[in-house]
C-alpha positions as CSV (number, residue, x, y, z in Angstrom):
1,X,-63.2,-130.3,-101.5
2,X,-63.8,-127.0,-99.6
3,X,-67.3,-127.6,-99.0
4,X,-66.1,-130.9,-97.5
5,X,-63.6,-129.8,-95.4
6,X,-65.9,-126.7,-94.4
7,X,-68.6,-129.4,-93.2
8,X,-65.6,-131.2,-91.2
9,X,-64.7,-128.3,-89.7
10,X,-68.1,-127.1,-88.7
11,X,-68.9,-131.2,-87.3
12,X,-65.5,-130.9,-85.0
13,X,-66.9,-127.7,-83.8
14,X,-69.8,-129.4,-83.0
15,X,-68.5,-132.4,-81.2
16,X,-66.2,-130.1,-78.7
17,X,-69.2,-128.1,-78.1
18,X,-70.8,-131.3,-77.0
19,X,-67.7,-132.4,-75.2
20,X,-67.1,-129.1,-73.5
21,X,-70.2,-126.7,-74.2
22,X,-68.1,-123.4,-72.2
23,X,-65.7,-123.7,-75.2
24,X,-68.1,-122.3,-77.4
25,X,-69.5,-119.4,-75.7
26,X,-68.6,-115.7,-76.1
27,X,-66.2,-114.2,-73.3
28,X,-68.7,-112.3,-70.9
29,X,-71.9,-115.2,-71.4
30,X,-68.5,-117.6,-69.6
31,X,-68.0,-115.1,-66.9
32,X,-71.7,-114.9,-66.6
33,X,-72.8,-118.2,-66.2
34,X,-69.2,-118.4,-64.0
35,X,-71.2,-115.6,-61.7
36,X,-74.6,-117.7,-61.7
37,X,-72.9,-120.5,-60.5
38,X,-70.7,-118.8,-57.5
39,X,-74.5,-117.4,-56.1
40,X,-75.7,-121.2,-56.5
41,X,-73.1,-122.2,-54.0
42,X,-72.6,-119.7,-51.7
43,X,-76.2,-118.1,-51.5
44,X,-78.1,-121.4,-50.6
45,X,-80.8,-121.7,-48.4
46,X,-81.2,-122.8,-45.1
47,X,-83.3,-125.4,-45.3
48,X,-80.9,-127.5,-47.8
49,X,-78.7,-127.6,-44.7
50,X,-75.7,-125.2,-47.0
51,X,-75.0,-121.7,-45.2
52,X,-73.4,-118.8,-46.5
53,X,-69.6,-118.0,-45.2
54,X,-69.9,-115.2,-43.2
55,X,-67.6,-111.6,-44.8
56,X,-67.1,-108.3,-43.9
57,X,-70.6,-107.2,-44.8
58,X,-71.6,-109.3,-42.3
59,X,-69.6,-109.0,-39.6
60,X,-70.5,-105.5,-39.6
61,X,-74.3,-106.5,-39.2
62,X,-73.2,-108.5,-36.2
63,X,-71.0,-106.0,-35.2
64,X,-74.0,-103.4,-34.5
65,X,-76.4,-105.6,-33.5
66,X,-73.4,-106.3,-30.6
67,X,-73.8,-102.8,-29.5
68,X,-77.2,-102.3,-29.7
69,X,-77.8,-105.1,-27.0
70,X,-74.9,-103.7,-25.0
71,X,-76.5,-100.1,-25.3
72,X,-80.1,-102.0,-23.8
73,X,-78.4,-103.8,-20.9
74,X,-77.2,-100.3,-20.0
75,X,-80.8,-99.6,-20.2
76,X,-81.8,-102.3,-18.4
77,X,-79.0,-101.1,-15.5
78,X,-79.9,-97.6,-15.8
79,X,-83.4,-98.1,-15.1
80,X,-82.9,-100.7,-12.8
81,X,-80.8,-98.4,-10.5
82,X,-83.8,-95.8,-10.6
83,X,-86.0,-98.8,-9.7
84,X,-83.9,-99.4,-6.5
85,X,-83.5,-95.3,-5.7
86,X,-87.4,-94.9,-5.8
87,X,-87.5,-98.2,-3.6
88,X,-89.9,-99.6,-6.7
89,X,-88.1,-102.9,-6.8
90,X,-90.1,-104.8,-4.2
91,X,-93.7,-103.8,-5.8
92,X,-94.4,-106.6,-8.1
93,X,-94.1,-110.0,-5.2
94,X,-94.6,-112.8,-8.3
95,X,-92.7,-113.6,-11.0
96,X,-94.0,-114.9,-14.1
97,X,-92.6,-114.8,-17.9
98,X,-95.7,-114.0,-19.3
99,X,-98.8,-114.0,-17.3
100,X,-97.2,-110.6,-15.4
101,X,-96.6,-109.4,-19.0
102,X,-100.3,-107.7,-19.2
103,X,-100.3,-104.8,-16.5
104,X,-103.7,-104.3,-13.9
105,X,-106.5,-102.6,-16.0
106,X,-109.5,-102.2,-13.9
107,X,-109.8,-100.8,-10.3
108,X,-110.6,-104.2,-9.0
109,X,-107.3,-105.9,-10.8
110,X,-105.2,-102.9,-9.0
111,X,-107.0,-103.4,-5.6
112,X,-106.3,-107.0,-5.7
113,X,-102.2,-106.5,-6.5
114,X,-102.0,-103.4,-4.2
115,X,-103.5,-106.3,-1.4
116,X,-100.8,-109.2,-2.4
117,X,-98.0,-106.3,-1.5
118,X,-99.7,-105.2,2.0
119,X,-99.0,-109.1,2.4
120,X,-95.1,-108.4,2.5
121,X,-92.7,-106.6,5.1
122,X,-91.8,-103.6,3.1
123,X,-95.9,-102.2,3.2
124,X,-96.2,-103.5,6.8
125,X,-93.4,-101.8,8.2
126,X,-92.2,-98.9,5.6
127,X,-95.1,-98.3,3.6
128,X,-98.3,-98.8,6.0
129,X,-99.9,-95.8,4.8
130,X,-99.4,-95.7,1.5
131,X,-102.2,-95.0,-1.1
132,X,-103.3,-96.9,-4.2
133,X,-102.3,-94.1,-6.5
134,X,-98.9,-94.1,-4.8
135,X,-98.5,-97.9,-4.9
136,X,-99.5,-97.7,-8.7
137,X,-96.2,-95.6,-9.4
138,X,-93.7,-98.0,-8.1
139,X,-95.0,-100.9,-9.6
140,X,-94.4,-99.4,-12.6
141,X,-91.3,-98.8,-12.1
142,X,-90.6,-102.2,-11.5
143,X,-93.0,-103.4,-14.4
144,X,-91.1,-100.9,-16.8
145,X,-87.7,-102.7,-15.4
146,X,-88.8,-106.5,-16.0
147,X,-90.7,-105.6,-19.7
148,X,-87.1,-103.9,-20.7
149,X,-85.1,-106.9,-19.2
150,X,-87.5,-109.3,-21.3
151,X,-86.7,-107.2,-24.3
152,X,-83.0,-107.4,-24.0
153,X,-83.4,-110.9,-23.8
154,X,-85.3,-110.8,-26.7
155,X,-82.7,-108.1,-28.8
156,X,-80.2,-111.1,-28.2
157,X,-82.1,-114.5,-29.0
158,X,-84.2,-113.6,-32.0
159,X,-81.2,-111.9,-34.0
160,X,-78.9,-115.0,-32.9
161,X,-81.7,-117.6,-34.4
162,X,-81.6,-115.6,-37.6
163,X,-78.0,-115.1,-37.9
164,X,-77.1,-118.5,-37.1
165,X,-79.5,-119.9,-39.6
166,X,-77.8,-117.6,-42.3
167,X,-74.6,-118.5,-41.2
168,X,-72.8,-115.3,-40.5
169,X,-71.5,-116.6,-37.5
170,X,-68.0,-118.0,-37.4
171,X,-67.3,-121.1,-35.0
172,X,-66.0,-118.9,-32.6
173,X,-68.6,-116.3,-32.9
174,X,-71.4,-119.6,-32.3
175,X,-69.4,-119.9,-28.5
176,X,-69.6,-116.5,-27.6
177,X,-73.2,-115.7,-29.2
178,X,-74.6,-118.7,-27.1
179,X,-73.2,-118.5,-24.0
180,X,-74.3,-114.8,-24.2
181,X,-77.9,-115.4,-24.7
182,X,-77.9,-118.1,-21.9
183,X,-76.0,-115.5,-19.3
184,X,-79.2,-113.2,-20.5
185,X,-81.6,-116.1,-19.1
186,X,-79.5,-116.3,-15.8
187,X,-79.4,-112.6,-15.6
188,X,-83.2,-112.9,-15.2
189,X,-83.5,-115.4,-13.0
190,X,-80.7,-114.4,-10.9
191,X,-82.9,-110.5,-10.3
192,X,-85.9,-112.5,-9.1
193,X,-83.7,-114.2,-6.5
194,X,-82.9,-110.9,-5.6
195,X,-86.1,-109.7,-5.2
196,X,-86.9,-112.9,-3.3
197,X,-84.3,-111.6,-0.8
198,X,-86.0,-108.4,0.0
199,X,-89.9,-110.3,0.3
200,X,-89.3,-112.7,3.2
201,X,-90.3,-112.0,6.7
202,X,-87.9,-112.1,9.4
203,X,-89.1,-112.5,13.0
204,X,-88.2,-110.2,15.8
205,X,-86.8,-107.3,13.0
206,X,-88.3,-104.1,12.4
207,X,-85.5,-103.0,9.7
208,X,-86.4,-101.6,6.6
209,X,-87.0,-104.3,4.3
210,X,-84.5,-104.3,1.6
211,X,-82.7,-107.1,-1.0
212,X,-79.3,-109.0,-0.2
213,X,-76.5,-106.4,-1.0
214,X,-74.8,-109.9,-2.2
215,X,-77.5,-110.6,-4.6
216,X,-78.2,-106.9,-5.4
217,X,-74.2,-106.7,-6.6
218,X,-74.3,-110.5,-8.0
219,X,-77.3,-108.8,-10.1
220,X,-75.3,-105.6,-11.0
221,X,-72.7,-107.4,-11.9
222,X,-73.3,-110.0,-14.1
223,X,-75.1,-107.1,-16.2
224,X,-71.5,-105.7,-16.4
225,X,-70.1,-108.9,-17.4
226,X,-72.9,-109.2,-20.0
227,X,-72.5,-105.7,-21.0
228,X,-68.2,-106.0,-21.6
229,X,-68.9,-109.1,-23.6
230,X,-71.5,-107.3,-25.5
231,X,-69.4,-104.8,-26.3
232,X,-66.1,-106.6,-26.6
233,X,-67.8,-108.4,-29.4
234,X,-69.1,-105.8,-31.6
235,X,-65.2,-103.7,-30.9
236,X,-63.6,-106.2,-32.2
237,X,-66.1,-106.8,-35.1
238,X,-66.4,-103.1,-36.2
239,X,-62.8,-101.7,-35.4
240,X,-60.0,-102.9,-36.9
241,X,-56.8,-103.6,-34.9
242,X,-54.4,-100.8,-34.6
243,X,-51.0,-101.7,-36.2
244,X,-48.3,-100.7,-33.1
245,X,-44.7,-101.4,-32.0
246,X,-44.8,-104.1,-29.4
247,X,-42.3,-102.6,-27.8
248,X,-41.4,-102.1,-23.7
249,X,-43.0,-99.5,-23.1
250,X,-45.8,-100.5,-24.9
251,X,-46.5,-103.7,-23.0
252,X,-46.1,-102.2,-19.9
253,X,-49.1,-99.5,-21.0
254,X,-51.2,-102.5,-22.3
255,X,-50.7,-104.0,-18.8
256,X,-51.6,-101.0,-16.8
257,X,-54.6,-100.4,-18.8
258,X,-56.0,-103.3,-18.5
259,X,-55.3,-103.1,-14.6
260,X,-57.0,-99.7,-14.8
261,X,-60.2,-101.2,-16.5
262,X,-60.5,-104.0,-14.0
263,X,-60.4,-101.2,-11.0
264,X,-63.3,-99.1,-12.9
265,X,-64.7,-102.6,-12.8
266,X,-64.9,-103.0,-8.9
267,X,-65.2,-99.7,-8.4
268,X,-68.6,-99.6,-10.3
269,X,-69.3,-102.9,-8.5
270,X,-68.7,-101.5,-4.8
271,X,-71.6,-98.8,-5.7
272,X,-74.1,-102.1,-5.5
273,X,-72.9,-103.0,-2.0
274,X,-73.0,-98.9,-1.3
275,X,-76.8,-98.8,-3.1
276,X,-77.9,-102.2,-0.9
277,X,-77.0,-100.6,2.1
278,X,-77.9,-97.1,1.8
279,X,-74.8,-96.6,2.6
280,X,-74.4,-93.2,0.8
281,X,-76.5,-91.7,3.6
282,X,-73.7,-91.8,6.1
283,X,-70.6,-89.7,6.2
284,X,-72.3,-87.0,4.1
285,X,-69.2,-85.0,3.8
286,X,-65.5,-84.9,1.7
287,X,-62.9,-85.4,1.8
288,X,-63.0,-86.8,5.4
289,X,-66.0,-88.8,6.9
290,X,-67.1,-86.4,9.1
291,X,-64.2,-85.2,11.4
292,X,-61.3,-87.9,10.4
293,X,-60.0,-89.5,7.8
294,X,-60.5,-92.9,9.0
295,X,-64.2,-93.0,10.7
296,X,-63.8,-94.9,14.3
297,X,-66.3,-97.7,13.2
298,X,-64.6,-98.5,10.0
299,X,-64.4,-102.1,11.7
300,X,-66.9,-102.2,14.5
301,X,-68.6,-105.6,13.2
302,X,-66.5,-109.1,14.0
303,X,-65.3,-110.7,12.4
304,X,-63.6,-108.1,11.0
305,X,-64.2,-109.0,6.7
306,X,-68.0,-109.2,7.6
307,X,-67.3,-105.0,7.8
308,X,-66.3,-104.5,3.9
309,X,-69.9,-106.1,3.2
310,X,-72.3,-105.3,6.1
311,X,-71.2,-102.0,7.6
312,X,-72.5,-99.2,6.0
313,X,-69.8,-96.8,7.2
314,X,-66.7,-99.6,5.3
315,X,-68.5,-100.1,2.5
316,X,-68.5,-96.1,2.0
317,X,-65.1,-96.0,2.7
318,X,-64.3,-98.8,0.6
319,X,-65.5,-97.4,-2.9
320,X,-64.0,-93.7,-1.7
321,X,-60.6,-95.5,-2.0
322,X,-61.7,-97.4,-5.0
323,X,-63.2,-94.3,-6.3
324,X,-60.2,-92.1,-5.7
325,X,-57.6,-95.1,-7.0
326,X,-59.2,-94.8,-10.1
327,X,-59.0,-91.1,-10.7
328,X,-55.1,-91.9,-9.5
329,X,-54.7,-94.9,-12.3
330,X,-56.1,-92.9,-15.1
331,X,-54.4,-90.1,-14.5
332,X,-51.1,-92.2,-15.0
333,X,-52.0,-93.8,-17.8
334,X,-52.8,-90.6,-19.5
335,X,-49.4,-89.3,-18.5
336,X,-47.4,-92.3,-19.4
337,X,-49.1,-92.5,-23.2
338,X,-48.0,-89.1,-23.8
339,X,-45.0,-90.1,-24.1
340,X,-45.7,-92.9,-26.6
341,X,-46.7,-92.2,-30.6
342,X,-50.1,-93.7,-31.2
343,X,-52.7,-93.6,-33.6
344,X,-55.3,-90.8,-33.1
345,X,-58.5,-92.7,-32.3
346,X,-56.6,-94.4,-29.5
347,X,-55.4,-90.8,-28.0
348,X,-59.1,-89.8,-28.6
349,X,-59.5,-92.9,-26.4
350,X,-57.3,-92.3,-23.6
351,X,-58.4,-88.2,-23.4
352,X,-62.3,-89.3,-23.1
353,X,-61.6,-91.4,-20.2
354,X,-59.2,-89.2,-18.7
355,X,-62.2,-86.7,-19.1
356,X,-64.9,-89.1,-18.2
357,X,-63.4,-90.4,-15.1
358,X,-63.1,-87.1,-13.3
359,X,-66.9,-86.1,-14.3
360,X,-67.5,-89.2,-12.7
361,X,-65.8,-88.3,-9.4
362,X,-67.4,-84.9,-9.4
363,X,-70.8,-86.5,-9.8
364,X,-70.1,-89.0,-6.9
365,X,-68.9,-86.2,-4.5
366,X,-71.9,-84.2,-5.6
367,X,-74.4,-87.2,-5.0
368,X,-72.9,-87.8,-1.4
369,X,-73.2,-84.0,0.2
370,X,-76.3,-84.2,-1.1
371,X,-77.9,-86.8,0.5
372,X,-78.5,-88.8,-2.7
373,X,-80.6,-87.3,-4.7
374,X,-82.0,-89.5,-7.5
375,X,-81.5,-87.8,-10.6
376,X,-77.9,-87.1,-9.4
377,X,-77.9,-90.4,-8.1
378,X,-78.7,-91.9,-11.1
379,X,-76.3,-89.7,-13.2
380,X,-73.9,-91.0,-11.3
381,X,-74.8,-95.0,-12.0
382,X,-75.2,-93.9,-15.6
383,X,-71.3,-92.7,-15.1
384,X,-70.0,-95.3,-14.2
385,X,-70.8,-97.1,-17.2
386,X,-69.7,-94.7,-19.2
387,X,-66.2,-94.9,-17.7
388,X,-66.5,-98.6,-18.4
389,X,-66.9,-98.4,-21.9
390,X,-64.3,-96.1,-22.1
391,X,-61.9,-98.1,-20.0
392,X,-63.1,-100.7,-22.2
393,X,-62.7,-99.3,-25.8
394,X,-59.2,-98.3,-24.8
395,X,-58.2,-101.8,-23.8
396,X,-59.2,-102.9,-27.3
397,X,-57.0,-100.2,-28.9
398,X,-54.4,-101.5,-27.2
399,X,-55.0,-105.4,-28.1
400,X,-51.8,-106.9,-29.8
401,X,-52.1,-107.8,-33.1
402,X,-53.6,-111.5,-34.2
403,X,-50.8,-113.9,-34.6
């Protein structure tokens, strides 16, 4: 009788291990084989069309990889503002994406670009007597701009393929990744029609060849708007959202910030109007513009709004205002969150761009008595992003709260 019952026993075991085998296993082999099967589903390849769900590991990838393509555009405007202080940008008169990849090597390759420039306005009537060896330096300073322009584009597009395919995008993330990497494309484009600008020949002038202040600030400026979306991204990826009182007062701080960041904005964007029209070399005193306060051909062209964009001496005067208006708007802002408790990375915030922004105004006055100098000069550009990403970072500490 027992060993009967023994057998039973041991054949029921046996038919609910057939019926349900995870019934029979020891405790840590079931959360094992539970482990093994979570990977299976959520660590699939590619190419059986499954992607992982993106975390917080990743988003932290994405996060850096955000800032290290905003950190190259502001590269890419950096050295393109040194490009257009050495007048290097109008050296190189084709555009290709990769045939103008491989620089001249031989005398006879440098001879032959150096003759397709003396083809264009700027050698005829600027540069007539300059010298091979002299030629060679600004083209590469415009070769050295469009190799780190193809490398941005590059520092977005190949990371996005790989990220995409891995699925650590969200759906959100997808909309904002791509229509970054296409505004890189049009960024490129759009500085070849620039150049274009500053290449054709115009009968009956003898002015100093130079681009289309429009398209030199549309250029300048969509690198901006590149570089705040860059950056806006990777914030908000990295940082997490302070937790504050949405009270009054703090509304009305979130307001004027964000005012404050959109003045930085034109402010910044005035200096490409000021840069394509040299217009730093007029008025090369401060406070006043040379012996008043208002200069008497503020509005000498007509009509009178073709002044804030073709006269030199307005557009001068213009990002003074701009210039000073932001010192003013910061200043307030610094006062009025004093007042307010906050979390200390967002005083850390506030204090840098209080800082920042009068560096920044110290560098422009210094740049302007002396006659633009182009390390100064370019110090100064280099500031101004600076103060934008300080504008910038203090917006997002100031972002409400998801709903």
């Amino acid at each position: 009788m027992l060993r009967a019952g023994l057998v039973g026993l041991c054949g029921g075991a046996r038919l609910r291990a057939a019926v349900n085998p995870g019934t029979t296993r020891h405790p840590w082999k079931q959360w094992v084989a539970r482990k093994r099967q979570s990977s299976v589903v959520t660590n699939v390849s590619p190419q059986s069309g499954a992607t992982s769900v993106p975390n917080a590991a990743t988003d932290r990838i994405v996060g850096k990889w955000m800032i290290v393509c905003s950190g190259m555009v502001v590269g890419a405007v950096v050295l393109g503002g040194v490009t257009r202080l050495t007048e290097s940008g109008l050296s190189m008169v084709d555009w290709h994406l990769i045939k103008e990849m491989k620089p001249p090597g031989t005398l006879a390759e440098w001879e032959a670009e150096f003759q397709k420039y003396q083809q264009f306005p700027e050698f005829k009537i600027l540069n007539h007597d300059m010298t091979l060896n002299e030629f060679k330096f600004i083209w590469h300073m415009e070769y050295s701009h469009r190799m780190w322009g193809r490398a941005v584009g590059l520092a977005y597009i190949l990371p996005a393929v790989y990220f995409w395919r891995k699925g650590w995008f969200s759906r959100s993330l997808k909309l904002r990744v791509t229509g970054l990497c296409g505004f890189v494309c049009f960024q490129g484009l759009l500085g070849w029609y620039m150049v274009k600008s500053g290449l054709e020949e115009r009968k009956d002038s003898h002015d100093i060849p130079r681009v289309s202040q429009y398209r030199l600030a549309a250029h300048l400026g969509s690198a901006l708007l590149l570089y705040c979306a860059s950056l806006w991204t990777g914030l908000s990826l990295l940082l997490p959202t302070n937790k504050m009182p949405n009270s009054h007062q703090m509304v009305l701080l979130r307001r004027f910030a964000r005012g404050t960041g959109v003045l930085v904005f034109v402010t910044a964007l005035s200096g490409a109007f000021v840069a394509g029209l040299d217009a730093g070399l007029v008025y090369n005193s401060f406070p006043k513009m040379g012996e008043r306060w208002v200069p008497d051909d503020l509005l000498a062209f007509s009509p009178v709004l073709q002044n804030f964009f073709e006269n030199p001496t307005t557009v001068q005067f213009d990002h003074r205002v701009l210039g000073v208006a932001s010192v003013t708007a910061v200043t307030i802002l610094y006062a009025l969150s004093r007042r307010m408790p906050m979390p200390r990375r967002t005083k850390v915030a506030i204090s840098a761009l209080l800082a920042m922004v009068y560096v920044q105004a110290g560098l422009g006055i210094s740049t302007l008595l002396l006659y633009v100098p182009t390390p100064l000069a370019a110090t100064h550009q280099s500031g101004s992003l600076v103060l934008l990403s300080l504008a910038l970072w203090l917006i997002h500490e100031l972002r409400r709260l998801p709903k």
